[in-house]
N, C-alpha and C positions, 0 to 999 in steps of 0.2 A: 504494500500500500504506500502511496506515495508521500511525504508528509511535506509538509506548509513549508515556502519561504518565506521569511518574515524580514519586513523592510527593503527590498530589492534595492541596491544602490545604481543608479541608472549610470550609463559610461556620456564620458563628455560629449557633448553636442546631441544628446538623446532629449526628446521631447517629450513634456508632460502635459496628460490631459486630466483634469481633475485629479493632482496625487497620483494618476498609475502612470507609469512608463509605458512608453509608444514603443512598436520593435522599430530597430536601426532602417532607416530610407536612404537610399541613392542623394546628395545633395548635402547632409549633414559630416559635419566632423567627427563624429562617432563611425560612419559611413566610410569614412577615408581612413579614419586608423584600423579597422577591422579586415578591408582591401589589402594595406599594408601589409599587417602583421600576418594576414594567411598568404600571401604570396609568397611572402619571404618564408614562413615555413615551409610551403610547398616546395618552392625551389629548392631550398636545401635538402629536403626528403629525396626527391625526385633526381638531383643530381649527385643525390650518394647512391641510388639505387641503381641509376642508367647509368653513369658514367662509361660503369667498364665495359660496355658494349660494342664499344672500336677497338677495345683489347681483345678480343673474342681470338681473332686468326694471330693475333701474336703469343697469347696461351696457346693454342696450338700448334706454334711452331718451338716456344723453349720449354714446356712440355710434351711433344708430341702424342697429341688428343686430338679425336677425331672434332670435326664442326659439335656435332651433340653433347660430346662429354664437356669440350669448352663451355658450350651455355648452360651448364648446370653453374656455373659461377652467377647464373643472371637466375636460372628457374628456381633453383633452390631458394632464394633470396624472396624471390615472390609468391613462390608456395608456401612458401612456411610464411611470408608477411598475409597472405591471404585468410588460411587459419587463425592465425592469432588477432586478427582484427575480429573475428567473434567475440575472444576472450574479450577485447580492451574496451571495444565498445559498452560491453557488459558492465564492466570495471566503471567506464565512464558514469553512467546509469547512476551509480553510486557515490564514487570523489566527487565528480565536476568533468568538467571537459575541458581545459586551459590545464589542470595540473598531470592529466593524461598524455596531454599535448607536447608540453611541456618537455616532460622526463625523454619521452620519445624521440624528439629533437636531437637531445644535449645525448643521450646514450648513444645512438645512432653516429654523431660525428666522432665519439669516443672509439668506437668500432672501425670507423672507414680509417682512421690514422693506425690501429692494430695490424689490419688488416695488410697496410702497405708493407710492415717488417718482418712478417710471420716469412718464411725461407720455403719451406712445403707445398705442394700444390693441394692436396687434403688439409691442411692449416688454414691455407686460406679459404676453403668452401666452406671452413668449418665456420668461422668467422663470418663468412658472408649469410652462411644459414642463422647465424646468432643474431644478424645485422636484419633478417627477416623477420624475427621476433621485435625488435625494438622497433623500426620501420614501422610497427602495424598500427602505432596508435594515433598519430596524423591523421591519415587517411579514414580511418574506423571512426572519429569522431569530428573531423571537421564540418564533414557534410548536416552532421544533425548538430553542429552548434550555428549553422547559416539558416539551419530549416526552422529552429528556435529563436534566435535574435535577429534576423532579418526579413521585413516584411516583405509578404505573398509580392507583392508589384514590385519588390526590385530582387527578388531570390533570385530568377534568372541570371539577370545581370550579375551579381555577386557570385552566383556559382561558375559562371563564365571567366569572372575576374580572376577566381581561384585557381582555377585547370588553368588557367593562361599562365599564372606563375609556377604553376604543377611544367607546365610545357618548357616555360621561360629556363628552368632549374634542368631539366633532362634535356635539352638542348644545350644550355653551356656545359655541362658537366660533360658530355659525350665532347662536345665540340672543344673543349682544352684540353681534355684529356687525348683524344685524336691528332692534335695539334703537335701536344705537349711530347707525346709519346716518338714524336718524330724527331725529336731534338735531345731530350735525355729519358731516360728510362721509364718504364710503365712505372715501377714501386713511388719513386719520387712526383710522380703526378700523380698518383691515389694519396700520398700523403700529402700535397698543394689542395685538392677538393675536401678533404677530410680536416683539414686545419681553418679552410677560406670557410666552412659551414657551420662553425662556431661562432661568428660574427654574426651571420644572419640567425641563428638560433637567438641568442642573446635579444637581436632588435623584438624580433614575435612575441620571448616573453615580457618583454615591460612595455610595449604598446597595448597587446592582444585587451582589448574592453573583457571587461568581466562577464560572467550569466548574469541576466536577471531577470530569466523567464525559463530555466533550470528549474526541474525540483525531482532533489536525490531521492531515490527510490532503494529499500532494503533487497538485498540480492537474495533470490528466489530461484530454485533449478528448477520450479514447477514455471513460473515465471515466464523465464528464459524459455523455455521450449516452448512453452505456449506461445509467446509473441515469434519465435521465428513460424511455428505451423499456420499462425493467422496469416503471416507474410507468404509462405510459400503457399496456402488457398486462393491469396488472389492470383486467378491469371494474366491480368493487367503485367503484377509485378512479377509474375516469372517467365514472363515474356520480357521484361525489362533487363532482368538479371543474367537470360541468354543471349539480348544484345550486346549486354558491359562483354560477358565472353568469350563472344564469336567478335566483338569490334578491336579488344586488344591482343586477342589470339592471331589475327590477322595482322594487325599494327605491328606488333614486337616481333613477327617471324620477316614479317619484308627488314625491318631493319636491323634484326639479329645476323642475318647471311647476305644482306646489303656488300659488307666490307670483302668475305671473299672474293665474290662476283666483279668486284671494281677492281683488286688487288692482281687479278688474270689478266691474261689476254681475252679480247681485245684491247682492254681499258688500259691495263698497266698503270693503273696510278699508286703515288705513293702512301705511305700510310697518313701524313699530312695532309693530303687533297683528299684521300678520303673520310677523314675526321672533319673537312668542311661541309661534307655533304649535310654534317646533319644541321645544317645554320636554316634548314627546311623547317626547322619547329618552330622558328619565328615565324611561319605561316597559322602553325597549332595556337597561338598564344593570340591571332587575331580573332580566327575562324571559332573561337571558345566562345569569345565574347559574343560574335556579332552573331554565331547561330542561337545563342543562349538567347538573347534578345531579341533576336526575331520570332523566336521560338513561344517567350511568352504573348509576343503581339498578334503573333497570326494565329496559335494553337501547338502546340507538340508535334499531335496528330501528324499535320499537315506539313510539319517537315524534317521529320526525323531521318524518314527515308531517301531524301537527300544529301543526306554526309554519306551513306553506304554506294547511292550511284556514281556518287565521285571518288571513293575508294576504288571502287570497280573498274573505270577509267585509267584512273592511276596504275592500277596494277599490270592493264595491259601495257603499257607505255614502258614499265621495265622491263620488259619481253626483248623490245627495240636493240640492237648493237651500237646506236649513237649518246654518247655521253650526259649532251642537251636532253634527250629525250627521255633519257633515265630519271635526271635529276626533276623532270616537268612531272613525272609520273609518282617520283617520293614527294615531289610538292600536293600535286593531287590528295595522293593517300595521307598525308599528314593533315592535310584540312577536311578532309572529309570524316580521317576518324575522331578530332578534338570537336568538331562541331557535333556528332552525332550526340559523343561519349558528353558534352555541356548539356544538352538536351534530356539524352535518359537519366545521368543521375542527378539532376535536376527533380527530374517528373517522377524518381522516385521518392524522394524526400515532398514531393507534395501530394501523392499518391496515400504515399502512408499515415494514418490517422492516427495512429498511437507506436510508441516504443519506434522511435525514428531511427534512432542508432541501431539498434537492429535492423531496420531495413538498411539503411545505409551499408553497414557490415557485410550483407549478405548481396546486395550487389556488387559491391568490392571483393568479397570474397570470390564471386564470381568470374568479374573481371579479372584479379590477379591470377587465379585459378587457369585460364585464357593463357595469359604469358608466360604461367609454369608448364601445363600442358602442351601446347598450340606450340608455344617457342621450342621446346627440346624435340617436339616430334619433327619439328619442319626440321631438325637437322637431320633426321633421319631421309629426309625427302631429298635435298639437297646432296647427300651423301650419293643416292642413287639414282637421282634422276637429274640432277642440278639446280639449275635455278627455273626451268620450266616444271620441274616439280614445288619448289615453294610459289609461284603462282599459280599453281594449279589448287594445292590444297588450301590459298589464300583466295580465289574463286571461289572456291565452295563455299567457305565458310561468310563470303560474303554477299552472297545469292539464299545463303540461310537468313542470313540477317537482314535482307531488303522483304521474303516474304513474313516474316516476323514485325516487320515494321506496316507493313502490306494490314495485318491480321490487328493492333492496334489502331489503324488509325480508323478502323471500321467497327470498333468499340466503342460503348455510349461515351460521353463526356466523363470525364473524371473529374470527381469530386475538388472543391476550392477549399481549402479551411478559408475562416475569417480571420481578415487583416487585426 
């Protein structure tokens, strides 16, 4: 049973109407430092998580690992953060959602600086899988502290804002680390992103506004299962949580085997020019915002299954032998899956009527579940088919995801809470 907040201290620039607190609006200073501080934790989650993803074919070359065994440095990390975002969200329910946030940050960059000195190739998955547990609690609670403190007419927007610093953070962090690694050693550029992510951990905690439309609930395992079975009856939302799936199962397998493909013939580029490729998520960091917000004005419905036909495009355009053409087709796919992915878990957090964090959880669970799965299988596709086998198997899963999108939008209206 949930028990009473008493006194809610409202954050600066929050507006009152007779005595109660208003949730946070677009326009307000309250509004801007909220933006802020969750971008900046995104980014730094996101760019200790991706980074090492242009390292991919250079573990495989001073370990010699196939494509598949190298991305277990990346699936591992997200499988195990997919799980545990159950746990934290749970956790959240309980503490608060800032001091979940919080811990998960500052531990997470504690790990990616371990991680660069560990000598072993199992030491450091080991590490990375340890980096999946703390990882998970960002992600597990952000979404339902924007679905809580920010009102229904700018959640869009804000969730849009968020994935954009989510993109902004797996973009630089690939993209230096790419860069980096062409000039001195992979170790020393994991420990440059794992040192540079305490900084922005730091800004999140003492900006981040407080709750004050939180109210802790006692931990319950009858509870707990019950809110995840109510969530997994709607099919609204497990139609949702198979998008998050099939959209980053596809996303992380184009750009997990991306680096091989470029590093061959014909391409021959070097490991430098291919660590620029990923400056493509400054596409993700637009396309977040502006499908998020078109998204609220014209309906979900109505355009969700537009980030997936422009995935679909994209993916054929990597097929292509010309360089341009490649990079026009990662452009593609990059805006097509942050607009989709601003969209659905968006509309899940306004989908779900009660226990947010859970839904949230369980479509992130989903999603990451996507880039632990989806991503180490496509190395197996790769291994024997090449790279017309990772588009082929990224076809499908995105021809699942347009009828899927197909099958919502022809679902009643979904429910609005009130502002």
């Amino acid at each position: 049973m949930a028990r009473s907040v008493t006194s809610p201290n409202p954050a600066p620039g929050a507006g009152l109407m007779g005595g109660t607190p208003e949730k946070i609006q677009h326009g307000t200073r309250a509004f801007l430092l909220t933006q802020i501080a969750l971008a900046t934790a995104g980014f730094s989650t996101f760019a200790l998580l991706y980074s090492i993803q242009p390292l991919l074919p250079i573990f495989s070359q001073e370990y010699r690992l196939t494509e598949a065994q190298s991305s277990l440095s990346l699936s591992l990390t997200s499988g195990l953060m997919a799980v545990c975002m159950l746990v934290a969200s749970t956790v959240s329910e309980t503490i608060g959602r800032k001091p979940v946030m919080v811990a998960s940050v500052v531990s997470s960059s504690v790990l990616m600086v371990i991680s660069a000195l560990v000598p072993e190739w199992w030491q450091f998955l080991a590490v990375r899988a340890l980096m999946g547990v703390t990882l998970s609690g960002l992600p597990a609670v952000a979404m339902a502290y924007v679905a809580e403190e920010i009102h229904p007419r700018s959640t869009g927007l804000s969730m849009g804002l968020y994935i954009g610093g989510n993109a902004l953070g797996g973009m630089t962090g690939r993209l230096l680390i790419g860069v980096m690694a062409g000039h001195m050693s992979w170790r020393m550029s994991v420990l440059i992103i794992g040192l540079a992510s305490l900084i922005g951990n730091l800004t999140f905690w003492r900006i981040l506004p407080p709750s004050r439309f939180f109210q802790p609930r006692r931990f319950s395992l009858d509870a707990l299962g019950n809110a995840f079975i109510s969530h997994l009856r709607d099919r609204a939302l497990v139609m949702l949580f198979a998008e998050g799936f099939l959209l980053m199962g596809g996303f992380i397998t184009i750009y997990n085997y991306l680096g091989y493909r470029l590093l061959a013939p014909p391409f021959n580029l070097s490991q430098a020019e291919v660590g620029l490729i990923f400056s493509c998520y400054l596409i993700g960091i637009f396309s977040s915002a502006w499908m998020g917000n078109i998204g609220n004005r014209l309906g979900r419905r109505r355009v969700l299954w537009t980030g997936f036909a422009i995935m679909l495009a994209g993916t054929a355009l990597t097929e292509t032998r010309s360089v341009w053409l490649v990079l026009l087709g990662v452009a593609l796919v990059t805006f097509g899956f942050f607009g989709s992915h601003s969209i659905a878990s968006g509309w899940v957090g306004m989908r779900a009527r009660h226990a947010k964090a859970q839904a949230s959880s369980l479509y992130l669970f989903f999603y990451y579940l996507g880039a632990s799965v989806v991503g180490t299988t496509g190395g197996v596709f790769m291994n024997r088919w090449g790279w017309t086998g990772v588009t082929g198997m990224t076809t499908a899963l995105i021809l699942v995801g347009l009828f899927l999108s197909w099958r919502l939008s022809r679902m009643e209206p979904l429910p609005t809470p009130a502002g």
